[in-house]
C-alpha positions as CSV (number, residue, x, y, z in Angstrom):
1,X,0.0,0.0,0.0
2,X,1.5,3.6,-0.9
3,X,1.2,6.6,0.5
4,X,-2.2,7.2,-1.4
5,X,-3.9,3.7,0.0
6,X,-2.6,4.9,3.7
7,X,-4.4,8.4,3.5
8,X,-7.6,6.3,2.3
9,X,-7.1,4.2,5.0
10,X,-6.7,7.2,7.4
11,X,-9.6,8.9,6.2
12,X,-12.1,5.7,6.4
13,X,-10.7,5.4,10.4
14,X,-12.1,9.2,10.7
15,X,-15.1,8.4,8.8
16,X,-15.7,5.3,11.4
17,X,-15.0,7.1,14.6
18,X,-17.2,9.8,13.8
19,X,-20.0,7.5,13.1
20,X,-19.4,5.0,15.3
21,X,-18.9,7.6,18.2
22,X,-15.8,5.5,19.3
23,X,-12.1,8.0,20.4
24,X,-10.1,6.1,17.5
25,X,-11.2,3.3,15.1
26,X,-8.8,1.4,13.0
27,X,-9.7,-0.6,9.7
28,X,-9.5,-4.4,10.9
29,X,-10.7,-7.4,9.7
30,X,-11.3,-10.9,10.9
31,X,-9.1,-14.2,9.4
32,X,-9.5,-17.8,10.5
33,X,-6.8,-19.6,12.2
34,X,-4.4,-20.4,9.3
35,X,-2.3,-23.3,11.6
36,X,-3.4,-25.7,14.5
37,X,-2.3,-24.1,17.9
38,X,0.9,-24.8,19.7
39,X,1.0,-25.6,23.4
40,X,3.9,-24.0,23.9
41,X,3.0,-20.8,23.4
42,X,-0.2,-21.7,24.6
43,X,0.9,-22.5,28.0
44,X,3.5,-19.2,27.8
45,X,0.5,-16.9,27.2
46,X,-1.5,-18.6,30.5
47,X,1.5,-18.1,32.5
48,X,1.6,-14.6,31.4
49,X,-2.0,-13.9,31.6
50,X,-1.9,-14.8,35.2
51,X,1.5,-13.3,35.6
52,X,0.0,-10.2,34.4
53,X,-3.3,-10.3,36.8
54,X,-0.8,-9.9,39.9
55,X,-0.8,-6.1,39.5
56,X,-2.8,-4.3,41.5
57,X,-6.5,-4.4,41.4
58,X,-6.4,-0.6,39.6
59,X,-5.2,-2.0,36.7
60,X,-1.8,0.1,37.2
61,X,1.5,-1.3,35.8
62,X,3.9,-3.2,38.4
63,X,7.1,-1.2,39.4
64,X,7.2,2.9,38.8
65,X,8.9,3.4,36.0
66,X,6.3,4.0,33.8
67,X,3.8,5.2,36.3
68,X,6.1,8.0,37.9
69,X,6.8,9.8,34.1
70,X,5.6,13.2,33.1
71,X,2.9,11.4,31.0
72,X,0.1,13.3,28.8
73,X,-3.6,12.4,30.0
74,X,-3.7,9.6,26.9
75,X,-0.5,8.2,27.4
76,X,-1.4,7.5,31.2
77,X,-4.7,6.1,30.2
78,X,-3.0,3.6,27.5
79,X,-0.5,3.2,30.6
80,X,-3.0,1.8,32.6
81,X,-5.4,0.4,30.9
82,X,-5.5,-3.4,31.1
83,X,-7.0,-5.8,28.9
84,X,-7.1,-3.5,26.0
85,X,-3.2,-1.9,26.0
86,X,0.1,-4.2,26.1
87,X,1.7,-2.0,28.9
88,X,1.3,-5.0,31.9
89,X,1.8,-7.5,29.5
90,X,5.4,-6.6,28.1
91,X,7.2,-7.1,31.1
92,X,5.3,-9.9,32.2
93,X,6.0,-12.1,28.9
94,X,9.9,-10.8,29.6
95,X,9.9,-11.9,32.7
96,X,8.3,-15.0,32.0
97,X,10.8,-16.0,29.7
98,X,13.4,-15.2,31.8
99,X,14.7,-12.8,29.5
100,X,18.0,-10.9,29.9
101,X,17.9,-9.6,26.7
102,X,15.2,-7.8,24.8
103,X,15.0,-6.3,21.4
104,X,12.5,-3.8,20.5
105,X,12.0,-2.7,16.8
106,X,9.6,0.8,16.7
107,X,11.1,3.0,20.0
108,X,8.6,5.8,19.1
109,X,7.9,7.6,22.5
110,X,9.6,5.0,24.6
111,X,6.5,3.5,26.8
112,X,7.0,-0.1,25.3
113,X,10.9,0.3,26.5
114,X,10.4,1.8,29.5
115,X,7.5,-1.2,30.0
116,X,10.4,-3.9,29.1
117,X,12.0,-2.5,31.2
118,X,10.1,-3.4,34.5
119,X,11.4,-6.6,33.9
120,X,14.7,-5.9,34.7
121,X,16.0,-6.8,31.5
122,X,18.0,-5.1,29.1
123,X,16.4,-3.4,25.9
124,X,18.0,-3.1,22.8
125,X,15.9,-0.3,20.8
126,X,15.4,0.0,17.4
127,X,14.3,3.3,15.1
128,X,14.8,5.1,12.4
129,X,14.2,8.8,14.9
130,X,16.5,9.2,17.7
131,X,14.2,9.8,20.6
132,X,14.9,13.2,21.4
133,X,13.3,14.2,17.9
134,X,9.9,12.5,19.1
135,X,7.2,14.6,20.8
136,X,6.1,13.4,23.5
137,X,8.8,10.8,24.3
138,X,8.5,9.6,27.9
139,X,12.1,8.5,27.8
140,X,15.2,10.2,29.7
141,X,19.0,10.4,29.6
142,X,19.1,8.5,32.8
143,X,17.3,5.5,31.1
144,X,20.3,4.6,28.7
145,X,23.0,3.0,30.1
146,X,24.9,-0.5,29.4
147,X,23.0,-3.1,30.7
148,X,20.0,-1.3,30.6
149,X,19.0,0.7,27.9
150,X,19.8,0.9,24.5
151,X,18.6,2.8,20.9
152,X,20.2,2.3,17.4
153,X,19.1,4.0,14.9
154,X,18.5,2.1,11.2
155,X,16.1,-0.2,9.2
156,X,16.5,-3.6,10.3
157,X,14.0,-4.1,7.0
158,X,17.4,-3.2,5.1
159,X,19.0,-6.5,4.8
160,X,22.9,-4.8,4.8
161,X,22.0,-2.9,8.7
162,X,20.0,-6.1,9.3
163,X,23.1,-8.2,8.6
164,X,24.9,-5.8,10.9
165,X,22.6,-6.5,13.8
166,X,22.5,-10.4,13.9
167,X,24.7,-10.7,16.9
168,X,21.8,-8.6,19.1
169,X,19.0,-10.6,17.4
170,X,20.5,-13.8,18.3
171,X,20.6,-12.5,22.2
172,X,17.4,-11.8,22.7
173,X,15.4,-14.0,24.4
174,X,12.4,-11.7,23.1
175,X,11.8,-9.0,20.3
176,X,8.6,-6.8,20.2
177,X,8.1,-5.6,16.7
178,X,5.9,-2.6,16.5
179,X,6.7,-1.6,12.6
180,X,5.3,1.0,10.3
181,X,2.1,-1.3,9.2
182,X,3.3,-0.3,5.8
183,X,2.9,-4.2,4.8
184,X,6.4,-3.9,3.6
185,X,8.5,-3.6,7.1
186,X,7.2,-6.5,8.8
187,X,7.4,-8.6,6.1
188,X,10.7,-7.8,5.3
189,X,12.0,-8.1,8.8
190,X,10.2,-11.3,9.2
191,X,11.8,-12.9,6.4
192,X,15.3,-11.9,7.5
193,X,14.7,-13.0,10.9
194,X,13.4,-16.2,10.0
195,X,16.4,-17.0,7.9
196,X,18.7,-15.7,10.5
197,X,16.7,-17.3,13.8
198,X,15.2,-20.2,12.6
199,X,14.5,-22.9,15.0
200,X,16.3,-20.3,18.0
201,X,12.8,-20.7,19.7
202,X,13.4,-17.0,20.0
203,X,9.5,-15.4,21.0
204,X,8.8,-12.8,18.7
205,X,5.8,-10.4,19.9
206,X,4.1,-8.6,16.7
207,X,1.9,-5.3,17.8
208,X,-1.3,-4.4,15.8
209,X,-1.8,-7.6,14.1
210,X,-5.8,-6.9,13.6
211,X,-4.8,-3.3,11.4
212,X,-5.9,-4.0,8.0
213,X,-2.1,-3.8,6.9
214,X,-1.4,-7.2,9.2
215,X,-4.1,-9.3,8.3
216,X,-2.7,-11.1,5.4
217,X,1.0,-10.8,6.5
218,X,-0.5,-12.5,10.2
219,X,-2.9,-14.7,8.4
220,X,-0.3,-16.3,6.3
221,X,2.6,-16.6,8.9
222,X,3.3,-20.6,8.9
223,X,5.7,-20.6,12.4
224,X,3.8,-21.7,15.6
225,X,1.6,-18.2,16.5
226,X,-1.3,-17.2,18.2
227,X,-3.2,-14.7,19.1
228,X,-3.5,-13.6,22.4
229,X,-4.8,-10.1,21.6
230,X,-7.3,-9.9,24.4
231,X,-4.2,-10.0,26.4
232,X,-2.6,-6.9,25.3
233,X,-3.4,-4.6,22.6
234,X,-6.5,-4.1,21.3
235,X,-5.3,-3.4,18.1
236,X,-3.8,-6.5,17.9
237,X,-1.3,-9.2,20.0
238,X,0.6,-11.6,18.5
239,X,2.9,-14.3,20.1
240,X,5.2,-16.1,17.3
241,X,7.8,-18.6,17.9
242,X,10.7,-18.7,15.6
């Protein structure tokens, strides 16, 4: 889709929330189950869900790192909210994979970092912005530090910077892809990563897999997957295992 087909697409999302009343709408669609489930992810995503219910009764993220940030009124409510936003969910699927490595691809304003990072792990974080140039970025010079907190800037779509960033892939014990939805990105850095990962078992998390630009590219994903988006993002959660 070019840039014509995404203003089309923006445009029938403002059409639909002004008739359906609704704060945001997003074109989705609904596919069936394209491969038989697999009980390990299965049993990952219970252990998460309930992992993920031990928070407090508000709803709130565990920990304060989040929480205790100058956040704007929406960014606290997506902060908090829970089912419908991935904010509790990220560091509980870290932690539950015991994850001392993470890699995030789509920094943006920082709140799925600074979420990983409740985990105690340490976050790799890719973009093609440097934070500072993002408005309303809840992330601080005191986050980054070895160990902790990490952003490189470049396409990991581009197979050459790709190539370049194996070594960091291969770590991870988890990578959260939240991507353009441009149904070129993801596919691209799906294909590289199953060529470079393959059979790692590496837990790959894919945000907004019900946009209209993931359908097909989620539909027709043949490694062990599911859906567990009434765990996280209302938009879309998808566990895959490579």
């Amino acid at each position: 889709m070019g840039r014509l087909g995404l203003r089309a697409q923006v445009a029938v999302n403002q059409v639909v929330q002004r008739l359906g009343r609704v704060p945001t709408a997003e074109l989705s669609a609904i596919a069936p189950p394209s491969a038989p489930g697999d009980r390990e992810l299965l049993e990952l995503a219970l252990r998460t869900a309930a992992a993920t219910m031990d928070g407090d009764s508000g709803g709130r993220l565990p920990g304060s790192r989040l929480s205790d940030r100058p956040l704007s009124e929406d960014q606290r409510r997506w902060a908090e909210l829970w089912p419908g936003e991935h904010y509790r969910l990220l560091p509980a699927l870290a932690t539950e994979l015991g994850a001392r490595s993470v890699v995030e691809v789509g920094t943006f304003t920082g709140m799925g970092s600074i979420a990983l990072r409740e985990a105690g792990t340490a976050v790799i974080t890719y973009d093609v912005v440097p934070w500072r140039r993002i408005t309303g970025s809840v992330l601080e010079e005191s986050d980054f530090g070895p160990g902790r907190l990490e952003q490189r800037i470049g396409d990991l779509g581009e197979p050459s910077y790709f190539a370049s960033q194996v070594g960091a892939l291969r770590s991870a014990q988890l990578i959260f892809i939240d991507g353009p939805k441009d149904r070129r990105f993801e596919p691209r850095v799906w294909s590289l990563l199953a060529g470079a990962l393959a059979g790692s078992g590496v837990t790959v998390l894919f945000d907004d897999i019900r946009v209209a630009n993931m359908i097909s590219f989620w539909h027709g994903l043949s490694a062990p997957k599911l859906d567990i988006t009434s765990l996280g993002h209302w938009s879309g959660t998808g566990l895959v295992r490579l």
